[in-house]
VOFIBA-495511 format. One record per residue (C-alpha): x, y, z; residue in one letter. Coordinates in steps of 0.02 Angstrom, whole numbers, plus 32768, in hexadecimal, padded with zeros to 4 digits. Example, Ala and Ser with C-alpha at 12.3 -4.5 7.8 and 13.67 -1.06 7.14 Angstrom:
2
82677F1F8186A 82AC7FCB8165S 
***
This chain:
530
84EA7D718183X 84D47CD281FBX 84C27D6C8295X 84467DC28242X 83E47D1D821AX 83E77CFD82C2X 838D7DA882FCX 83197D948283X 82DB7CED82C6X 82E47D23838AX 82947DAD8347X 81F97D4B82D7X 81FC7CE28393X 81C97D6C83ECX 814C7DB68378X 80E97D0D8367X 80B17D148414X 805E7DC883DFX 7FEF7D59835DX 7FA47CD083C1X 7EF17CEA83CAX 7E3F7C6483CEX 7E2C7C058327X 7D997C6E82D1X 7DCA7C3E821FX 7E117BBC81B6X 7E577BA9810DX 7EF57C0780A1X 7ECE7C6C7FF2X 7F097CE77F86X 7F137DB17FA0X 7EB27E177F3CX 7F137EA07ED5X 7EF07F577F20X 7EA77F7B7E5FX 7E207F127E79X 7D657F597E90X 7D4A7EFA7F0EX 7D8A7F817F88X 7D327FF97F49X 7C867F8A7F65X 7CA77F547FF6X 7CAF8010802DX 7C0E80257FE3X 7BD77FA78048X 7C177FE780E4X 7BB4809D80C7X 7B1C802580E6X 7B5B7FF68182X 7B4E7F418158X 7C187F2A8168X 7C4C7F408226X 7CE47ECF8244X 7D577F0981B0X 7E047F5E81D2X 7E3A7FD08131X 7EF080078169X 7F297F558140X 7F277F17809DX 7F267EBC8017X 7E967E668059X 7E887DA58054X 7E0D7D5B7FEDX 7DD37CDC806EX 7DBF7D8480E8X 7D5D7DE88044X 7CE17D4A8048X 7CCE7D528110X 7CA77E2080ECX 7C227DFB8066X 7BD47D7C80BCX 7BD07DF78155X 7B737E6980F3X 7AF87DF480BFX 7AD87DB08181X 7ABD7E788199X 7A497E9580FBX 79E97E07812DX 79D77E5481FAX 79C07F0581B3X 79B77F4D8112X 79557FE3814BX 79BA807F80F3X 7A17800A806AX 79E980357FAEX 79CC7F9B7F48X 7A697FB87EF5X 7AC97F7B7F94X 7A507ED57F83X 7A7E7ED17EBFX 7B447EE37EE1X 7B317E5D7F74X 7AF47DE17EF5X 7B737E1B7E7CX 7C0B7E067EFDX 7BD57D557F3FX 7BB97D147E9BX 7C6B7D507E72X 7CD97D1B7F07X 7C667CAD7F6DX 7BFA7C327EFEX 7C567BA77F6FX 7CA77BFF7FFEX 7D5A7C067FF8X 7DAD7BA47F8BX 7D947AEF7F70X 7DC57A847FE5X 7E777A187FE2X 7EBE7A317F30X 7E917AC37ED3X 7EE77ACD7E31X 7EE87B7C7DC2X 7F4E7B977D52X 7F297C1F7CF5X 7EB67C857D73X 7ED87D337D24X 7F2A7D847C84X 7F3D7E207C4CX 7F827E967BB1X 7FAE7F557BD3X 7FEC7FD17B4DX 803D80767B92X 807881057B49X 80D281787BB7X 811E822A7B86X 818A82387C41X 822982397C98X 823782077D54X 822082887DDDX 82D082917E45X 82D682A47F03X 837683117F1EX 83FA830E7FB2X 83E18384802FX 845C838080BDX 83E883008117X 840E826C80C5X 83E682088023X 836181C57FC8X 83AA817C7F20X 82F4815E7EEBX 8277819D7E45X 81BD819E7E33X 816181D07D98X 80B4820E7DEAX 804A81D27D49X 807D810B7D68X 808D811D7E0FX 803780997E9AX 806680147E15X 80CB7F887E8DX 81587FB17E2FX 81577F9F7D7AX 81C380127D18X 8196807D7C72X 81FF80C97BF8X 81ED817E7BB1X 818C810E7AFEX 812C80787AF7X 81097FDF7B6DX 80B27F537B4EX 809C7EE97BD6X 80527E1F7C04X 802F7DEB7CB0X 7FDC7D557CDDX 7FA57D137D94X 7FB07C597DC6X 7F707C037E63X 7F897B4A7EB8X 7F317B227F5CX 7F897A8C7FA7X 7F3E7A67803FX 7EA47AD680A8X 7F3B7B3880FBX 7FB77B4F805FX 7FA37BB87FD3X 802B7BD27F4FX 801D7C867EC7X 80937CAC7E38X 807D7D3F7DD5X 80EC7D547D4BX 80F57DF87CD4X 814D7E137C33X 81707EB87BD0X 81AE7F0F7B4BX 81FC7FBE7B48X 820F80287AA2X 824B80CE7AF4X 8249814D7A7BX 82FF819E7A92X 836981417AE7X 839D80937AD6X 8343800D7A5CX 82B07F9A7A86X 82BB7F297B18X 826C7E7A7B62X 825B7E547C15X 82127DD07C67X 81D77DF17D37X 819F7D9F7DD0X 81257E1B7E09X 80E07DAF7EA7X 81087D017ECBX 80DB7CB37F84X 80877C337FEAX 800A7C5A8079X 7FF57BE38103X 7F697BF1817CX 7F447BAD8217X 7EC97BCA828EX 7EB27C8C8259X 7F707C998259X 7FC87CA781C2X 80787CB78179X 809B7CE980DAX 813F7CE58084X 817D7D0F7FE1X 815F7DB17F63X 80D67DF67F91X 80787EAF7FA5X 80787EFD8059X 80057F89806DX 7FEF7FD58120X 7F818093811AX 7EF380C68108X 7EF880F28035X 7EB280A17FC3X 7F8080757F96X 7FAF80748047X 7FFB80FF80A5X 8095816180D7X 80DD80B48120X 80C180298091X 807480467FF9X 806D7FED7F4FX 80E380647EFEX 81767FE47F0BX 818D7F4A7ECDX 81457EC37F4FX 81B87E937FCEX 821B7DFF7FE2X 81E47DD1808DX 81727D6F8115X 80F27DB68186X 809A7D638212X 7FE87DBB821CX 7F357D7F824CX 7ED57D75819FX 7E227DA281EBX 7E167E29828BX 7E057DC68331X 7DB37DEF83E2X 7E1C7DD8847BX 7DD87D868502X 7D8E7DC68597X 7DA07E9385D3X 7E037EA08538X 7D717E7984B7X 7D5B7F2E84E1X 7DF37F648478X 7D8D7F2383E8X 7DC47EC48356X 7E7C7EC48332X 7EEB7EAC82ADX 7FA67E8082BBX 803B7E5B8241X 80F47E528257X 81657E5881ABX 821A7E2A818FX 82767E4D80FEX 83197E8680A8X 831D7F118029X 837C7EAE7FB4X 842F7EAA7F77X 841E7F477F1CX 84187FCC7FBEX 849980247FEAX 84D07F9E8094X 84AF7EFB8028X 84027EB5805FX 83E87F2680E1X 83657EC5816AX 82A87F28815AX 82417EEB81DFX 81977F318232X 810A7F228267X 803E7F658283X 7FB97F5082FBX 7F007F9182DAX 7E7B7F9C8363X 7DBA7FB18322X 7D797FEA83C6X 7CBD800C8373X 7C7D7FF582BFX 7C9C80998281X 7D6080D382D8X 7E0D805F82C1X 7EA080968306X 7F5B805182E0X 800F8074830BX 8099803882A8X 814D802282A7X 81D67FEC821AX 82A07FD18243X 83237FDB81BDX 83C37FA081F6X 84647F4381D7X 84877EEC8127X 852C7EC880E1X 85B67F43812DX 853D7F9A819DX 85597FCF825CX 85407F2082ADX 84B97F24833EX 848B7EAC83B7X 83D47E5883DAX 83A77EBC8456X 83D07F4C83E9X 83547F078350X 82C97EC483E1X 82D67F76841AX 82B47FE28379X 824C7F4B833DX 81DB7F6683C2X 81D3802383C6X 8251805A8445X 8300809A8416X 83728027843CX 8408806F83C0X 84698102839AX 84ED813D8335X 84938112827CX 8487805C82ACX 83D380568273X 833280CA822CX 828380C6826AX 81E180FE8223X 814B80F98289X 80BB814782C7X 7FF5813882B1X 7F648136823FX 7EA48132825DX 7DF6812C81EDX 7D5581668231X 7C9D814481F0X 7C2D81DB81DBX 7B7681A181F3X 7B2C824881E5X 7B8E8263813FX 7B5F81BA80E6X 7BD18157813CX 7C6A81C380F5X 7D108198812FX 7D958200817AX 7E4C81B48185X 7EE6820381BCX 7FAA81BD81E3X 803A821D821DX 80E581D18233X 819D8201826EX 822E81E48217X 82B181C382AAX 82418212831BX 827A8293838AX 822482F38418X 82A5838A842AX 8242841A8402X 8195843E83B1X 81E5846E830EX 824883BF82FEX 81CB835C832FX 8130839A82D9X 816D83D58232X 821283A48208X 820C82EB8229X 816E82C88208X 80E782AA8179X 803782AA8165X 7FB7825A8118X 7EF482808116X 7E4B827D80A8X 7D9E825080B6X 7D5181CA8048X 7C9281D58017X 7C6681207FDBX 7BD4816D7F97X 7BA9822D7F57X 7AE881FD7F3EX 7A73816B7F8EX 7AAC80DC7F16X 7B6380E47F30X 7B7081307E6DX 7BCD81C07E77X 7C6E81A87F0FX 7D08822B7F35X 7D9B82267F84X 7E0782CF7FD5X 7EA682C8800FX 7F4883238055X 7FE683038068X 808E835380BDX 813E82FB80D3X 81BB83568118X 825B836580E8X 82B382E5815EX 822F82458117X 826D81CA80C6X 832F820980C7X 83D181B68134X 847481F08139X 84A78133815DX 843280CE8106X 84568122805EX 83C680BC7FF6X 834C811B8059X 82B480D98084X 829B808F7FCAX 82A17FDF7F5DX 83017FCA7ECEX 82FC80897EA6X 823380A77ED9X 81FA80E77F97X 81A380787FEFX 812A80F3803EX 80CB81787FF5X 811F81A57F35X 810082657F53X 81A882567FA4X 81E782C68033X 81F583838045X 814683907FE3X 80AC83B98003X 800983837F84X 7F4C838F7F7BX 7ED982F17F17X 7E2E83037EF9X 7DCC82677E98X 7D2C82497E5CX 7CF481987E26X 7C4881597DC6X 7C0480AB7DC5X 7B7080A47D59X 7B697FF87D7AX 7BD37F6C7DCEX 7C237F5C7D26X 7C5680037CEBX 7CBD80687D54X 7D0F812B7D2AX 7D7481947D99X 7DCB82337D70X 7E5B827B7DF4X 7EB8830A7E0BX 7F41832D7E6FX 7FBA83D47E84X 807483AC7EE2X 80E884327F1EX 819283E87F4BX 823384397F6BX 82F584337F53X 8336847C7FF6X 83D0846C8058X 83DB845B8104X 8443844481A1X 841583D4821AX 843D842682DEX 83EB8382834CX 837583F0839BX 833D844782E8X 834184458238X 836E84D581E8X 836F851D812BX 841D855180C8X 83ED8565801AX 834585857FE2X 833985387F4FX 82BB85217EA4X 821684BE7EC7X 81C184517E64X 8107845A7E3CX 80A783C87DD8X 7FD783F67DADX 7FA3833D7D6CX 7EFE82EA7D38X 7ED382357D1EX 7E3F81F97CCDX 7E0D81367CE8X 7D9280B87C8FX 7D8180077CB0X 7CF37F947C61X 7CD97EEB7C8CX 7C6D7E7C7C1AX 7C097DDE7C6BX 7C8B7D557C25X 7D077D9E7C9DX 7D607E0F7C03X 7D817EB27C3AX 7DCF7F4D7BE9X 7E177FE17C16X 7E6F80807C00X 7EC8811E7C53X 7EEE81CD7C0CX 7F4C82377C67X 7FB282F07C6EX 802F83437CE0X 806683E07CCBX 811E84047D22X 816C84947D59X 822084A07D7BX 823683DC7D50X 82A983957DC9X 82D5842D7E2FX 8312848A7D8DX 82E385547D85X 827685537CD7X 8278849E7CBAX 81B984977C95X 817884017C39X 80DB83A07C0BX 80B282F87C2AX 803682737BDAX 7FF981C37BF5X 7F8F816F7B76X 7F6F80B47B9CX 7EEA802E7B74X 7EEC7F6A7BB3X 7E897EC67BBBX 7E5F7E517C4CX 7E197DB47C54X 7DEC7D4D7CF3X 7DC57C8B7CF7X 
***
């Protein structure tokens, strides 16, 4: 363990040079949770063209770098408002008197200790969606698609009832300290009696100097261009147990280089825990995002599983190699994933946005085949932060394909999962799936969306030549037709309710010929913010 301590930190040595940029910013704070409607305004806000210098495929956002975004906008409004409805003046009033009625944070000690609770019933009629073996390796992992994108937290075929609360200390202007405990209770209805568990959902401190932070702790990583993330870190999982090294607000390089536009780095290390299938396996990556104009960014990506308890050994120049992008090992020491992902602004189309990512799972350039469809997945859509002039109506279309290979190692038999759930995209691999959603915001209080979403994925076998991938048994697929409906109210004391309904219709549940089933989630829950 003391060897691959070692790597880690020559490793975290070399990255830190990648970070060091001109002080633009000061001060650590707290993320903001990808549920929060703050995304979704500040996309509004960016269809006005009044948001220039934001980067989406990195999240969760900070919420010092949400109050240097709305205060952006403002500086814009102010310059030029020509072509902005007043409802993007009425929501900039509504989001500074939110998260900026004193910038930041206060400063030195800022003491809250009960910043956020919240009460959630569910009642789920489901059993988890399997990923089979196929001759390519393993993924020992589950999703059920009507909780999915929920950092982790499990269900039971029944009844949960479920308290989390959020709790923040600032100690200093450059440390910030989050615990985020959750508690629930299980009454499945066959199997097993009631339960009681008690959870640390997030718990971390951020320090920040000089527009460079680190982070360490439990914490949610999102890198893609979703509104959960992508096909390389999502919020499916539980957060990881890890540090990153990013810059919390996009930077300009000096000189020629401003040219490149504003960029956004962050290097992760982490283990995946006791519970894989080598014994806290190392996971380690990293992201870097250029904004070359206001409406295109443009990222590549990289993340390294390797070693862990009884594990091929590997040397530093082995882990600085695959770290950085290059192969530097053979033989099953280690498994990449990387690739791209990119958004672009539609100005003739009300600012719509079209995003894309695709990314290889141990990447291979042996034939057109191998390279293009069988180690590879997709991931596309266009966004429309607003359908009519006042941002009321928005929609969202997207598509997705992972091949076969994603996800899946022969060696590293946990897959490319946490504690049972994938890190990336839930659809899972050898699966294909459409999503089309429509939201309505009457208001900035009241917000409905309704989603639907059709998956194909299949059971094959295959056989894996080096140069191709071939089929041996062509086996049942599985087909899932599902529709979510969402409501969320929030009253002006800071209460806010809420509630889903959904249905899935499955055919062939879990690969089995005639297995067809139906699916429900009824659930209703209460916020409160102070």
């Amino acid at each position: 363990m003391g060897g691959c301590l070692t790597k880690i930190i020559s490793c975290c040595l070399v990255s830190a040079l990648l970070f060091f940029s001109i002080a633009v910013w000061g001060g650590s704070s707290i993320d903001l949770s990808l549920d929060d409607p703050v995304y979704r305004h500040l996309a509004l806000l960016r269809s006005y063209d009044l948001i220039k210098t934001d980067i989406v495929g990195h999240k969760p956002y900070s919420r010092a770098e949400v109050v240097r975004l709305i205060r952006e906008a403002r500086k814009n409004w102010e310059v030029n408002n020509e072509g902005v409805s007043e409802n993007g003046d009425a929501l900039l009033d509504t989001l500074e008197k939110k998260y900026d009625p004193k910038g930041t944070r206060k400063k030195g000690l800022d003491l809250h200790p009960l910043e956020e609770g919240d009460l959630l019933i569910t009642f789920l009629s489901a059993q988890p969606k399997q990923f089979p073996i196929n001759g390519l390796g393993l993924l020992p992992a589950s999703s059920i698609p009507l909780v999915s994108n929920r950092q982790g937290r499990d269900y039971p075929d029944g009844t949960e009832v479920a308290v989390e609360s959020v709790h923040w200390l600032g100690v200093t202007d450059h440390a910030t300290f989050l615990a985020h405990p959750r508690f629930q209770f299980q009454f499945p209805r066959n199997d097993g009696g009631a339960s009681a568990k008690a959870f640390v959902q997030e718990l971390y401190g951020v320090f920040n100097f000089w527009n460079v932070e680190l982070q360490a702790g439990r914490s949610t990583l999102s890198l893609g261009q979703g509104p959960h993330g992508g096909l390389l870190l999502s919020d499916h999982a539980r957060p990881l147990d890890h540090f990153h090294l990013t810059n919390d607000h996009p930077f300009l390089l000096p000189w020629i280089f401003k040219h490149l536009g504003r960029i956004k780095m962050i290097a992760f290390f982490s283990t995946l825990g006791p519970e894989s299938f080598f014994p806290n396996t190392i996971f380690a990556g990293y992201k870097w995002t250029i904004k070359p104009s206001r409406l295109w960014e443009f990222g590549f990506a990289n993340i390294l599983t390797i070693g862990g308890d009884g594990a091929p050994d590997f040397t530093v120049g082995e882990f600085v190699g695959d770290f950085i992008g290059f192969s530097a090992t053979g033989n099953g020491k280690s498994n990449r994933i990387l690739g791209i992902d990119s958004r672009l602004r539609l100005p003739f189309m009300a600012h719509a946005e079209l995003y894309g990512e695709a990314f290889w799972d141990d990447k291979t350039i042996q034939n057109f085949k191998r390279t293009l469809i069988d180690s590879v997945a997709y991931y596309g859509g266009i966004y429309f932060p607003r359908l009519d002039w006042n941002g009321t109506f928005s929609g969202r279309v997207e598509f997705r394909y992972l091949s076969e290979l994603m996800y899946r190692h022969s060696q590293f038999q946990s897959g490319y999962s946490l504690n049972g759930e994938i890190l990336g995209d839930p659809q899972g691999p050898d699966s294909h799936g459409f999503l089309a959603e429509l939201g309505w915001e009457p208001n900035f209080e009241t917000y409905v969306s309704g989603r639907f979403a059709y998956e194909v994925s299949d059971s094959d076998t295959y056989l894996s030549t080096g140069d191709e991938i071939l089929v041996t048994t062509d086996n049942a697929a599985e087909k899932r037709v599902r529709g979510l409906l969402h409501v969320d109210h929030r009253f002006s004391k800071g209460f806010s309710v809420r509630g889903n309904v959904g249905y899935e219709r499955v055919i062939n549940f879990n690969f089995v010929q005639g297995d067809d089933r139906n699916d429900f989630l009824v659930e209703g829950g209460l916020s409160f913010e102070l």
